[in-house]
C-alpha positions as CSV (number, residue, x, y, z in Angstrom):
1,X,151.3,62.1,1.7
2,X,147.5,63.3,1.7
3,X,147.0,66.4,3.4
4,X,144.8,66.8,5.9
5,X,141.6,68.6,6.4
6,X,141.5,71.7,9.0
7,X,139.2,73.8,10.8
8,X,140.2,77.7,11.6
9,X,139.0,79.2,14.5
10,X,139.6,82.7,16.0
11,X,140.5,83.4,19.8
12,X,141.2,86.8,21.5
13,X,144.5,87.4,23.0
14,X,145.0,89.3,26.3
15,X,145.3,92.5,24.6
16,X,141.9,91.8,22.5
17,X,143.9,91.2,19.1
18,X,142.3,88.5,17.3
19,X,144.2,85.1,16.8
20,X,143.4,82.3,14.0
21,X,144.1,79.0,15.1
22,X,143.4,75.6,13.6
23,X,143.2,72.0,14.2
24,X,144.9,69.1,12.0
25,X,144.6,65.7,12.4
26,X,143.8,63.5,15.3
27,X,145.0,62.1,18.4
28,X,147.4,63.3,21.1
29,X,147.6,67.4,20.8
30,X,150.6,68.7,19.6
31,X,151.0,72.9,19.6
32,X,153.0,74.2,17.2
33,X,154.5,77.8,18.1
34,X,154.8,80.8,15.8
35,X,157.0,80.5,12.3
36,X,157.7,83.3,10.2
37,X,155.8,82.1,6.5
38,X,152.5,81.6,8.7
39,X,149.5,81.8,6.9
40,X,146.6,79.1,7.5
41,X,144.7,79.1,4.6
42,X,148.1,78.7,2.3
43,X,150.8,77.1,4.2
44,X,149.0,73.6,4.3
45,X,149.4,73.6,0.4
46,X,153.0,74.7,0.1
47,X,154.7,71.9,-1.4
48,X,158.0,73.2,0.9
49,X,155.5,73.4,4.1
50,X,152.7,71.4,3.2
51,X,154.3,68.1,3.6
52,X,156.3,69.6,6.7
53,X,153.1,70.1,8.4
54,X,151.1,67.0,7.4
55,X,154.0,64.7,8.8
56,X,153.2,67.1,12.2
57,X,149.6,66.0,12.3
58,X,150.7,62.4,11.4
59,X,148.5,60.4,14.4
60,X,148.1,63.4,16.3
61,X,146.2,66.4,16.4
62,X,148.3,69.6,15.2
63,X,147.0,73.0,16.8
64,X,148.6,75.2,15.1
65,X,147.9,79.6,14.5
66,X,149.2,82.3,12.4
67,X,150.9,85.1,15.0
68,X,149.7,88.2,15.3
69,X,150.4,90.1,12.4
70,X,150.3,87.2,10.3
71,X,148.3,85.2,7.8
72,X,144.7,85.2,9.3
73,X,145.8,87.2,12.5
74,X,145.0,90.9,12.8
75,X,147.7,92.3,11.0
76,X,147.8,95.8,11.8
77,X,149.4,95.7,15.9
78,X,151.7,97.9,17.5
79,X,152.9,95.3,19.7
80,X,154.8,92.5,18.6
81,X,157.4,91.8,22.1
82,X,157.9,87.7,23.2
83,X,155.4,88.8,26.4
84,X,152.9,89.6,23.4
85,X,153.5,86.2,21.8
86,X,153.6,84.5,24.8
87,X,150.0,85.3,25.4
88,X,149.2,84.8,22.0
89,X,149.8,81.3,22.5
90,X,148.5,81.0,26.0
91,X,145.0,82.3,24.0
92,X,145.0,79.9,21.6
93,X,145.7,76.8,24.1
94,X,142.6,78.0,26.4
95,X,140.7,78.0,22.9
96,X,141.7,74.7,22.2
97,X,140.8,73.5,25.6
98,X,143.5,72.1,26.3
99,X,144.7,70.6,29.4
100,X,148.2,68.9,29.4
101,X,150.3,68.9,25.8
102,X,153.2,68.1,23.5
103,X,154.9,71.7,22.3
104,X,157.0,72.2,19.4
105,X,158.8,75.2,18.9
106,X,160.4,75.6,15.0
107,X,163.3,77.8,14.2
108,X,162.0,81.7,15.9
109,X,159.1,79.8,17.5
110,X,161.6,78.4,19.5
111,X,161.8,81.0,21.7
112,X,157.9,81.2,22.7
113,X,158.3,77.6,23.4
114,X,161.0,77.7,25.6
115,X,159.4,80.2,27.5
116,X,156.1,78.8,28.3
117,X,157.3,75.2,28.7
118,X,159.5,76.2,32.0
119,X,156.9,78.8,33.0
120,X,153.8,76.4,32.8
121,X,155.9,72.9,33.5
122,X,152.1,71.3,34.6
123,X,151.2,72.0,30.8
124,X,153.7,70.7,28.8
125,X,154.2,67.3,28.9
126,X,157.0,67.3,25.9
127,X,158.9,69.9,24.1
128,X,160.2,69.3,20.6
129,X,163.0,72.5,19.5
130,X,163.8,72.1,15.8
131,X,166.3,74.4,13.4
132,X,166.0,77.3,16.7
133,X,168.6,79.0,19.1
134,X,170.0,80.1,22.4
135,X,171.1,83.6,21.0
136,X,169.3,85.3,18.5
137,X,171.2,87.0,15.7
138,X,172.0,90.5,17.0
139,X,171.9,88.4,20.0
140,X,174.7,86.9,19.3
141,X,176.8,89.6,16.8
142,X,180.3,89.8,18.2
143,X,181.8,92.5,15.9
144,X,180.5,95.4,14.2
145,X,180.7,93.3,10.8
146,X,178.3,90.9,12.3
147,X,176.1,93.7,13.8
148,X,175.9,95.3,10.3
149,X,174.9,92.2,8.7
150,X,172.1,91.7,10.6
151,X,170.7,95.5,10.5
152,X,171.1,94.9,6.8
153,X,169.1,91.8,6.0
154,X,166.1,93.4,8.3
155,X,166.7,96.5,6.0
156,X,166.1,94.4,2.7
157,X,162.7,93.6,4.3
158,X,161.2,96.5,4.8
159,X,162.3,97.8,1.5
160,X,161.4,94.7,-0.5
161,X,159.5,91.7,1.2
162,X,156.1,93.3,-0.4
163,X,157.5,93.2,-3.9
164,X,156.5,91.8,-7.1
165,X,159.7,91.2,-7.9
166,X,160.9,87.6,-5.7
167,X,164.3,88.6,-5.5
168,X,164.5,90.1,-1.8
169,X,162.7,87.2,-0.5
170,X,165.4,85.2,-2.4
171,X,167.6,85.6,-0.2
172,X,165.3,83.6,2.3
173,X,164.5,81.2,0.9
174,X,167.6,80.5,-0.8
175,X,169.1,80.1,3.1
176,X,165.9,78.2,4.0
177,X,165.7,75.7,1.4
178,X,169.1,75.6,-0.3
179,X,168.2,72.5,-1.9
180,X,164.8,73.0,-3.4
181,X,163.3,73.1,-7.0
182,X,162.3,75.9,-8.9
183,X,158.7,75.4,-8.4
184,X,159.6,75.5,-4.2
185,X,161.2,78.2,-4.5
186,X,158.6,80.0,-6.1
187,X,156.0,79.1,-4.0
188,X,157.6,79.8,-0.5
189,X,158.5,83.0,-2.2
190,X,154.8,84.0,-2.5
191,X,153.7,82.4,0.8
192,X,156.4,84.7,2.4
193,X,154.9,87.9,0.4
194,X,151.2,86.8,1.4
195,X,152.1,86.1,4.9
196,X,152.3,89.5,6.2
197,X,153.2,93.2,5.3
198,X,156.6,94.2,5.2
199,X,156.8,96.5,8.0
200,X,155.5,93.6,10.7
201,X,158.1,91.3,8.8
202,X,160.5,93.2,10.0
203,X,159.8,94.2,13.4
204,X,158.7,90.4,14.2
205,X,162.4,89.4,12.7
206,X,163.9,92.2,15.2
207,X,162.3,90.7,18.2
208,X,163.2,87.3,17.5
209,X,166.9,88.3,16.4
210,X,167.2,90.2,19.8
211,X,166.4,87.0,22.0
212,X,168.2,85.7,24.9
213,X,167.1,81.9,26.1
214,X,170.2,81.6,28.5
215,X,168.5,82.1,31.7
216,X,165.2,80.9,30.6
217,X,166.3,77.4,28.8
218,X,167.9,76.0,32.3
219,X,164.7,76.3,33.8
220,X,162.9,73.9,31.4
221,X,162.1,70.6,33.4
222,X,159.8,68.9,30.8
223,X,161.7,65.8,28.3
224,X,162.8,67.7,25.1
225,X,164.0,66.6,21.8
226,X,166.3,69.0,20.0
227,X,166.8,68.5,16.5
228,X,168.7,70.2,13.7
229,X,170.1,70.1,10.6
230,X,174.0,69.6,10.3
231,X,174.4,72.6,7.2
232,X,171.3,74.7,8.2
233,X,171.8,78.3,6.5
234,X,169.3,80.1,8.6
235,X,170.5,79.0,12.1
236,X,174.3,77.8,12.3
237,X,174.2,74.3,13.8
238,X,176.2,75.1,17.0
239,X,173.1,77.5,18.1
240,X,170.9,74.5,18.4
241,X,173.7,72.7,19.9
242,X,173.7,75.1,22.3
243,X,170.5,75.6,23.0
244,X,170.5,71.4,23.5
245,X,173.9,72.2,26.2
246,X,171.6,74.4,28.1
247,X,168.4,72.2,28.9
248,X,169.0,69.7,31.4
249,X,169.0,66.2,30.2
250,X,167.6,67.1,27.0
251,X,168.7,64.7,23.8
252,X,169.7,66.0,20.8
253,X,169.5,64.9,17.4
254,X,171.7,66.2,14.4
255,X,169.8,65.9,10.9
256,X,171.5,65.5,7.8
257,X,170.5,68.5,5.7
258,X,171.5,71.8,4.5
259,X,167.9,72.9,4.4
260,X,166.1,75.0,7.4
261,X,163.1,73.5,6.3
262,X,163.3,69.9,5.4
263,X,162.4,69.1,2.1
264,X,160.0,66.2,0.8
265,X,161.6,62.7,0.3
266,X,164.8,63.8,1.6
267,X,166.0,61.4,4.1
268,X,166.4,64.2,6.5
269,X,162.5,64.4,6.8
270,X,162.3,60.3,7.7
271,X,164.6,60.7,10.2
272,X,163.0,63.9,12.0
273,X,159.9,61.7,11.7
274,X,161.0,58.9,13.4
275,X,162.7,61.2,16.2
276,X,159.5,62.5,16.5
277,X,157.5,59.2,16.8
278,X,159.9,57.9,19.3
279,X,159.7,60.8,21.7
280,X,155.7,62.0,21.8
281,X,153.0,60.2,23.8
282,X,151.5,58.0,20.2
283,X,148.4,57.0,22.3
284,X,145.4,58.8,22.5
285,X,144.1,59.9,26.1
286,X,142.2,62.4,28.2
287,X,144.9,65.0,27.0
288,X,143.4,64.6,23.0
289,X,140.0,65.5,24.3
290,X,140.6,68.9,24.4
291,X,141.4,68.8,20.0
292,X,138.3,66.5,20.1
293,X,135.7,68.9,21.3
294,X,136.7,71.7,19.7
295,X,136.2,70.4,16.6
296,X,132.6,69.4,17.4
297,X,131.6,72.3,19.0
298,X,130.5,75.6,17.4
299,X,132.0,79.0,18.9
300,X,129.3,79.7,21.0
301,X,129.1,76.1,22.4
302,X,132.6,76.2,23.2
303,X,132.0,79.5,25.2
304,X,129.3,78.3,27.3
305,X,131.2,74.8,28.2
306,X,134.3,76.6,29.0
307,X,131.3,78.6,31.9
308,X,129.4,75.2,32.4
309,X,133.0,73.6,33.6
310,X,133.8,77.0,35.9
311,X,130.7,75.5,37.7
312,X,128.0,78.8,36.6
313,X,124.4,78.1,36.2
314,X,122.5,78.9,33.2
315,X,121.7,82.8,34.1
316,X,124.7,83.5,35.4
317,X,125.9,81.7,31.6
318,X,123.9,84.4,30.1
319,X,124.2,87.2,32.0
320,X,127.7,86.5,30.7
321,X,127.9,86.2,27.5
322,X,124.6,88.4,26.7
323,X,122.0,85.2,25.9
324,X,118.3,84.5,27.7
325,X,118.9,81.8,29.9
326,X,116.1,79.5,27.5
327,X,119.1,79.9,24.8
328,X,121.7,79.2,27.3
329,X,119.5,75.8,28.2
330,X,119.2,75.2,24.4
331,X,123.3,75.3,24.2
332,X,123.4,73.1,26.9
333,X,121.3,70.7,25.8
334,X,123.5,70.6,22.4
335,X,126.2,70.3,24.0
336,X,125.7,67.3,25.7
337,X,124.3,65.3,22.6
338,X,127.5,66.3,20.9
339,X,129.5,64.9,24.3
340,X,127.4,62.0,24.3
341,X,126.5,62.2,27.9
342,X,123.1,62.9,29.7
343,X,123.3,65.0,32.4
344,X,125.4,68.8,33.1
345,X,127.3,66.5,35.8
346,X,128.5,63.9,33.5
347,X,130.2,66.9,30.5
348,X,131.6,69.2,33.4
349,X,134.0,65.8,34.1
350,X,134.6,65.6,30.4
351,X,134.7,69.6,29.8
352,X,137.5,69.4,32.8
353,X,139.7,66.5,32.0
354,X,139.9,68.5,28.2
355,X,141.0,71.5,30.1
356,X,138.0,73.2,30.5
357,X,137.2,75.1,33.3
358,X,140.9,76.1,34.4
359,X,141.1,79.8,32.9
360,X,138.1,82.7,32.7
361,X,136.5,83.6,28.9
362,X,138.2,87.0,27.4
């Protein structure tokens, strides 16, 4: 499958740490939360993620970001709790202009999803969980055995993750993708040591290891798919399972795989595709519009529609965001051409039904 094209943009979170985003593909929006070998500029071309991804952004549009501390992301943060994330990702969907969208939430970024879907149930209008949990790994450690296990494999990646040497992040990938090539292998191994420093590694691991979704799940009203893979290494099967149990009227789909990440040509990957296809919206609408303009619109242009559709003239626009109101008028003006409508009236409808307009610029 051809890879598609993307454009990176940057956002602000709540905190003022900078988040890269970008858009794949087109049609219906699809947000993908948080995974830990993030990195936008490589993952793409990962021959492990790379085709992962591109089936994603298969007849829709894939908005997808590198968390913070991660790939593109400012990596040097102090902060890395789920409340962090959480507003991470409620950044990046305001950048995006989004208005109403599909979520899916892969392995950790399961977690983010399930929050945000049952706190913003008027957002999401589908959640898709894949290879995630209900009980993180210390989460879940019954016995000290268990307990030690898990201190020990966050300890192997602080002391090697950053290595030359692939053998530390081995032991990842080996659980991830039991059944890959040599060349796979390889290359996840040196997205993983790109991705992001050792230390964050390990302290994003920690958080996600630590998480709870029993309260939160059963308050997730939206239709969601649950998929997972029968033998997965990372995340036992019954987790999902669980996490499926605990979401009212959610379906779940068992994959046959041992891999956490499905693997090219395996017929694993044909079925998760066609669960997917079968469950999110496959025409475009009103909800796409939001992936549409941000593509056409420069940084700036975005800014000022996101103030055009608040309702704000064109000095209080620049008074805003530091511009002469003549270069405010000038944005405008470009901004409808690229809307291809003729008056401020006419792209304050469009701007809105994109999801403009609903939140106030960083």
């Amino acid at each position: 499958m051809a890879l598609p094209t993307q454009r990176i943009r940057f956002c602000s979170s709540r905190d003022g740490t900078r988040i890269a985003f970008a858009v794949t593909g087109q049609g219906p929006p699809l947000v993908k939360a948080l995974h830990l070998a993030s990195h936008l500029e490589l993952d793409l071309h990962d021959p492990v993620l790379g085709p992962w991804l591109a089936e994603l952004a298969r007849g829709r549009a894939l908005i997808r970001y590198d968390p913070r501390g991660f790939g593109l992301s400012d990596r040097e943060v102090r902060d890395v709790s789920l409340e962090r994330h959480l507003e991470d990702f409620a950044a990046v969907v305001a950048a995006a202009g989004l208005g109403r969208f599909s979520l899916i939430g892969p392995a950790g970024g399961g977690a983010v999803a399930v929050h945000y879907a049952a706190r913003h149930p008027e957002r999401v209008s589908h959640l898709v969980l894949y290879g995630t949990f209900l009980l993180g790994r210390l989460a879940r450690a019954t016995t000290p055995e268990e307990m030690a296990e898990a201190e020990m494999l966050l300890r192997l990646v602080e002391v090697g993750w950053g290595k030359d040497d692939p053998a530390f992040r081995q032991l990842y990938t080996s659980q991830m993708i039991p059944d890959g090539t040599a060349e796979q292998f390889r290359s996840l191994n040196e997205l993983m040591r790109h991705a992001s420093s050792p230390e964050n590694v390990a302290r994003f691991l920690r958080e996600l290891h630590g998480v709870d979704l029993r309260t939160i799940a059963p308050e997730v009203r939206c239709p969601t798919l649950v998929l997972h893979a029968r033998e997965d290494r990372r995340v036992p099967f019954a987790q999902g399972r669980a996490l499926a149990d605990a979401i009212a009227d959610s379906r779940f789909v068992p994959l046959d795989s041992r891999n956490h990440v499905l693997l090219p040509h395996e017929p694993a990957l044909q079925q998760f595709a066609a669960a997917l296809d079968g469950f999110l919206p496959t025409t475009d609408s009103t909800q796409g519009a939001g992936a549409a303009l941000i593509e056409c619109l420069t940084k700036r242009e975005h800014q000022v529609l996101e103030l055009v559709a608040q309702g704000l003239g064109n000095a209080a626009i620049g008074e805003r965001v530091g511009m002469s109101e003549k270069t405010v008028r000038n944005n405008v003006s470009a901004i409808l051409g690229k809307l291809g409508v003729h008056t401020r009236a006419e792209a304050i409808v469009k701007a809105r039904q994109a999801g403009f307009g609903r939140d106030s610029v960083p």
